[in-house]
N, C-alpha and C positions, 0 to 999 in steps of 0.2 A: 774863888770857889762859891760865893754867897750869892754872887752876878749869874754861877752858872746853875745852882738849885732854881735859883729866882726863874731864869730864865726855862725851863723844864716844868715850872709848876706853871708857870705862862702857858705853852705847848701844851697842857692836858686838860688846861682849861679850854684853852682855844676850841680843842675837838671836841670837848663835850658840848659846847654852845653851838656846834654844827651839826652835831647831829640830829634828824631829824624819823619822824616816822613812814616805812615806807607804804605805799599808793598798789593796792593789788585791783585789776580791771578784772574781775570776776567774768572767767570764761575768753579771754584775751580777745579777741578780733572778734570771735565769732558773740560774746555778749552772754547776757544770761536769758539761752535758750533750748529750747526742746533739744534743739541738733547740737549741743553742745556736751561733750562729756565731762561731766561737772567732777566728778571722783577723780577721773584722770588730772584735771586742770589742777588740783587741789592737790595731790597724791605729793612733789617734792615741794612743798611749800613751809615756811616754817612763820607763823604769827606770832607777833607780839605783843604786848602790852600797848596802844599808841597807833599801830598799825590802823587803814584805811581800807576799806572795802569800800570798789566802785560796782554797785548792778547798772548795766547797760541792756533796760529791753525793751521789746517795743507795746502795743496798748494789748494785746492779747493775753501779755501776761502783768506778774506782780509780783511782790518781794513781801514773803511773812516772816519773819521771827517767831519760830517756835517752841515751846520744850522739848525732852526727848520722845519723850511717848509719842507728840503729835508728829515728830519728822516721821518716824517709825511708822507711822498709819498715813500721813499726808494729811493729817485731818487741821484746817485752818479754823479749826470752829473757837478756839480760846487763844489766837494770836496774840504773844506779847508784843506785836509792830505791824503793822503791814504799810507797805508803799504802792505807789501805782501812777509814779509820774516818770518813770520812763527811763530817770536817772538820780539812783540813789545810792546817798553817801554813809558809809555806818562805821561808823568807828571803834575798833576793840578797845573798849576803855576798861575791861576787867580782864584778867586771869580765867579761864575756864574755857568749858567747851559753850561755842552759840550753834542751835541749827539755825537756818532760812529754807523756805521751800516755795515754789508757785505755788498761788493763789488757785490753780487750776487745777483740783485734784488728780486728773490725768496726764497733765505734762509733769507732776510732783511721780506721781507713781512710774509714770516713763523714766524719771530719773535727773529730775530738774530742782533735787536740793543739794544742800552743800552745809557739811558739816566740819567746824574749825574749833580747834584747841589752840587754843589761845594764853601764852606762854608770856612768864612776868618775864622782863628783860632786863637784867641785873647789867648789862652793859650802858643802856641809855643812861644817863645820868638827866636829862632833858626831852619830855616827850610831848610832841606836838603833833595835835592831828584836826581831822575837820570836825565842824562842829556836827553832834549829832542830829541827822535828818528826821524832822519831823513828820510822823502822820497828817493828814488831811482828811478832813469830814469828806464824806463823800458827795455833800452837794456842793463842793466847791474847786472838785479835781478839776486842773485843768488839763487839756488834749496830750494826754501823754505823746512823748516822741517817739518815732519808729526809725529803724537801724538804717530805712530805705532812704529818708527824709534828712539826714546827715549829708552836712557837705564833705567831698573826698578830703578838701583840702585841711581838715580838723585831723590835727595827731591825738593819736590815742597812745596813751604810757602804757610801757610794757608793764605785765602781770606779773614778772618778774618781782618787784617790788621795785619801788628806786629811792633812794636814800639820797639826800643834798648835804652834800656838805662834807665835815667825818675825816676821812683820809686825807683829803686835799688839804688841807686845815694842816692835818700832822704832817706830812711828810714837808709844806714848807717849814714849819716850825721845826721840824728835823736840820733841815737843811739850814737853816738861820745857828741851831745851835751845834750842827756842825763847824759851820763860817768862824762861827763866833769864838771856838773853840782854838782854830787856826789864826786867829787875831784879822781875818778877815775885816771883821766889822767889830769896833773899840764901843762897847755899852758903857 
């Protein structure tokens, strides 16, 4: 019986050292643009603590961080971030709500922010995400990339989110302490 707790608290370790946070591509295929309906893209998604935000766009626009008020107006005049290299990475590292909007007050007003609550996740017990993308002085941006200038042959992660690891993890450990249970395999 001690062989078989052991082996159970083994399995719930295992999944929680697998799990990991998931990878959202902001705006899926189409990227973070004018022609993109960002509300929609956004609408069944659920964030988490750890979770990744990828912006994909190309040099005409930009990615600001900003409070409420400013999503509200589009006004990027007191940005707490702004990006503008083409491919940026941000990381939900807190609980709450964050806006982003273009840098372009008309593609912002046409409808090119995006607003995420951002939800602690009492499930993850281990949260790994990318490191937070830094700002650039603007006399040092290099040529941001454009969507046209991508080779076909680069996959893009679905927006979806995707999680490594987690279930695979358990459901062998399941089936080990099935096995094991049957005297399949003598610990």
């Amino acid at each position: 019986m001690a062989k078989l707790i052991l082996l159970c608290l083994l399995a719930i370790f295992c999944f929680a050292l697998t799990s990991h946070a998931a990878t959202y591509v902001v705006g899926d295929t189409s990227g973070w643009d004018i022609s993109t309906d960002i509300d929609s893209w956004a609408t069944n998604k659920t964030f988490n603590v750890g979770d990744v935000l990828l912006f994909q766009y190309s040099s005409s626009h930009s990615v600001s961080e900003v409070n409420k008020e400013s999503f509200e107006t589009c006004n990027t005049t007191n940005s707490l971030t702004t990006f503008s290299n083409g491919n940026t990475t941000v990381t939900l590292s807190n609980a709450g709500k964050r806006y982003f909007v273009c840098g372009n007050k008309l593609h912002c007003l046409g409808g090119m922010k995006l607003q995420v609550n951002v939800l602690e996740d009492d499930k993850k017990s281990v949260t790994v995400g990318a490191p937070e993308a830094q700002p650039q002085p603007q006399a040092t941006i290099p040529k941001p990339s454009s969507k046209t200038n991508n080779p076909s042959s680069t996959a893009t992660p679905s927006s979806d989110g995707f999680i490594n690891g987690g279930i695979g993890s358990l459901i062998i450990a399941f089936l080990f302490m099935v096995s094991t249970m049957f005297g399949l395999f003598q610990i």
